[in-house]
C-alpha positions as CSV (number, residue, x, y, z in Angstrom):
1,X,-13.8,59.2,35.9
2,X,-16.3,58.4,33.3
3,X,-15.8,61.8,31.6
4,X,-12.1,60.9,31.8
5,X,-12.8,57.6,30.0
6,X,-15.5,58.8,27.5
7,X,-12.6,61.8,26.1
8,X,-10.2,59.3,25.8
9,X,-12.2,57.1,23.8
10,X,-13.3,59.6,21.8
11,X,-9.4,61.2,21.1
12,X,-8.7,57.6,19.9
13,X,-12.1,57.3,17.8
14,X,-10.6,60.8,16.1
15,X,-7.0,59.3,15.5
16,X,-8.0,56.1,14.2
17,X,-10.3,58.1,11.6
18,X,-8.0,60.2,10.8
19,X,-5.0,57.7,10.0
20,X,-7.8,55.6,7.5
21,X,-8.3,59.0,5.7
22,X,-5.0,60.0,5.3
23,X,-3.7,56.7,4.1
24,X,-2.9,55.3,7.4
25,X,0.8,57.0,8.5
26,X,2.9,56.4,5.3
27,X,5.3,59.4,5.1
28,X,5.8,59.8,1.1
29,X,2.6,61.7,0.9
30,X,0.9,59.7,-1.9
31,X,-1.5,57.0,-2.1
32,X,-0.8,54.3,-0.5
33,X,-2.0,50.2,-0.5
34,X,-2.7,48.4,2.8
35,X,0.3,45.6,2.9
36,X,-0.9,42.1,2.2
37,X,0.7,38.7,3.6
38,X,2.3,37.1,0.5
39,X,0.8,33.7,-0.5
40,X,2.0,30.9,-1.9
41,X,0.5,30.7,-5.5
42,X,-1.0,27.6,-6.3
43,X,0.0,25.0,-9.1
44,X,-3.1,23.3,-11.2
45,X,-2.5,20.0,-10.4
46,X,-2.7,17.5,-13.1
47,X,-2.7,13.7,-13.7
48,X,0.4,12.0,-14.0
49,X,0.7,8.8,-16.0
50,X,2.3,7.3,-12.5
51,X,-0.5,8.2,-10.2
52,X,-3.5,5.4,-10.2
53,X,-7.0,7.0,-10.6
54,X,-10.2,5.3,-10.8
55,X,-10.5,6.5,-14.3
56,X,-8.4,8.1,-17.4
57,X,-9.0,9.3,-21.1
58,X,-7.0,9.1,-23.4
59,X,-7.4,11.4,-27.3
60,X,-6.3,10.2,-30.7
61,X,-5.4,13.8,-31.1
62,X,-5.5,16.2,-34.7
63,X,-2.3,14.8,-35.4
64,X,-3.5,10.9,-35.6
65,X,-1.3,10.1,-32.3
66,X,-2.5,9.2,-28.6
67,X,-2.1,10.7,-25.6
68,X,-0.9,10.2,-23.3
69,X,0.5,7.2,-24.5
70,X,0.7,5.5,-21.0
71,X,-2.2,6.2,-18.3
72,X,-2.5,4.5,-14.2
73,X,-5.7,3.4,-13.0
74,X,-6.2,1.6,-9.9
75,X,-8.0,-2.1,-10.1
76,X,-11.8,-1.7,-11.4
77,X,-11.4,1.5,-13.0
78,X,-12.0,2.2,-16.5
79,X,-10.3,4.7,-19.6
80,X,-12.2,6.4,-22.3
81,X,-10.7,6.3,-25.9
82,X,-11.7,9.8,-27.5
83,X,-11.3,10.2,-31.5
84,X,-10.4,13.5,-32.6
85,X,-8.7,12.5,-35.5
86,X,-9.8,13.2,-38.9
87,X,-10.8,9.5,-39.7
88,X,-11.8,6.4,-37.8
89,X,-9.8,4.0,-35.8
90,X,-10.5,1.0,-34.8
91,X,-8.9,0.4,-30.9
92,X,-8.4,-3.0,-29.4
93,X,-5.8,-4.2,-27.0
94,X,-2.7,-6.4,-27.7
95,X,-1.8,-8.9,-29.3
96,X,-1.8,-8.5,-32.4
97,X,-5.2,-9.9,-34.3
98,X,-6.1,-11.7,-31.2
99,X,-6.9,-8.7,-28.8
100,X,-6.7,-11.2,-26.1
101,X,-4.4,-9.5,-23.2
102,X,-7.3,-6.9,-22.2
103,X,-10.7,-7.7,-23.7
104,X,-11.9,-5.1,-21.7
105,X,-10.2,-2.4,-23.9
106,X,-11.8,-4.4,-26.7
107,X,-14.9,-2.3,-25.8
108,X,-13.3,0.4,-27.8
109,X,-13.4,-0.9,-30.8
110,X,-14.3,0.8,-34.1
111,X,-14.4,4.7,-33.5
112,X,-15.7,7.8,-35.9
113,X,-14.4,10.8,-36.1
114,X,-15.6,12.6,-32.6
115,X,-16.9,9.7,-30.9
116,X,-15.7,8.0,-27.3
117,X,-16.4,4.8,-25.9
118,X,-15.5,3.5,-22.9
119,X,-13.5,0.3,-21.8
120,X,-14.7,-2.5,-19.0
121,X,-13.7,-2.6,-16.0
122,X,-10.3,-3.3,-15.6
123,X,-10.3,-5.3,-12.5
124,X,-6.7,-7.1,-12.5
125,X,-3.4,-5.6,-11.9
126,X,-1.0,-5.7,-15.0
127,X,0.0,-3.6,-17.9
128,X,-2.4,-3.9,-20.7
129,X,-1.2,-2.6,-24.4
130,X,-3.2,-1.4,-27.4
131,X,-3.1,-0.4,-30.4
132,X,-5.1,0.3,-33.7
133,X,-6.4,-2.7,-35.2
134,X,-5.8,-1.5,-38.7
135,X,-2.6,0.1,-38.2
136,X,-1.0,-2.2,-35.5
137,X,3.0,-1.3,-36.7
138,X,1.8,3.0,-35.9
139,X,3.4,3.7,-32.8
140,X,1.4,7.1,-32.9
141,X,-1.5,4.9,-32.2
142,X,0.4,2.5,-29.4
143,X,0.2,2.6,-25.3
144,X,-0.7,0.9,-22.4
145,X,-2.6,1.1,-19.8
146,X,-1.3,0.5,-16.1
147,X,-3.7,-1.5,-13.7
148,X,-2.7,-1.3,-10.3
């Protein structure tokens, strides 16, 4: 019986070797691929201006405009103002010269050409404006931020 058992082991030892080598049964005689389960491809997920995060950036882009325009943080979190444009802005929230509905975006402030600041901590819920100081009428250079 265990000579019975050892040659039928070994006839399936041959047939499973010889199906990898030849390409494992296909019938057309060529190469073949070994079928894969199809997945689901995967979408980068990026921040919508609707989702609250704990932080956001904002860029005064090449073109002198901001964007996004509009970002959502939750309570306590903070956005960084990034100046890519080719000449300094000076960032502060609304109104207009007072910069009193968001001090903490006052933090901003005066910006060079590459540099970022941070704002405070934003720790009550509301929508908070901004703006350039020197340009306050450039709605290139207008958008709030969502605290909620």
């Amino acid at each position: 019986m265990t000579k019975t058992l050892l040659k039928g082991l070994a006839a399936a030892t041959f047939v499973a070797a010889t199906a990898v080598a030849c390409g494992g049964g296909s019938s057309g005689g060529g190469t073949t691929s070994t079928p894969t389960s199809p997945t689901t491809p995967t979408t980068p997920t990026t921040p919508t201006t609707g989702t609250p995060t704990d932080s956001a950036t904002i860029t005064i882009g090449a073109d002198g405009r901001v964007s996004p325009a509009t970002v959502t943080i939750v309570r306590g979190g903070r956005v960084t103002m990034i100046n890519n444009h080719n000449r300094a802005h000076d960032m502060s929230s609304d109104p207009h010269p007072e910069h009193t509905t968001c001090p903490e975006l006052n933090q901003w402030g005066f910006l060079q050409v590459g540099q970022s600041r941070t704002s405070g901590n934003l720790n009550t819920a509301r929508t908070c404006g901004f703006h350039d100081h020197n340009e306050p009428d450039n709605a290139g250079l207008r958008g709030s931020v969502i605290i909620q």
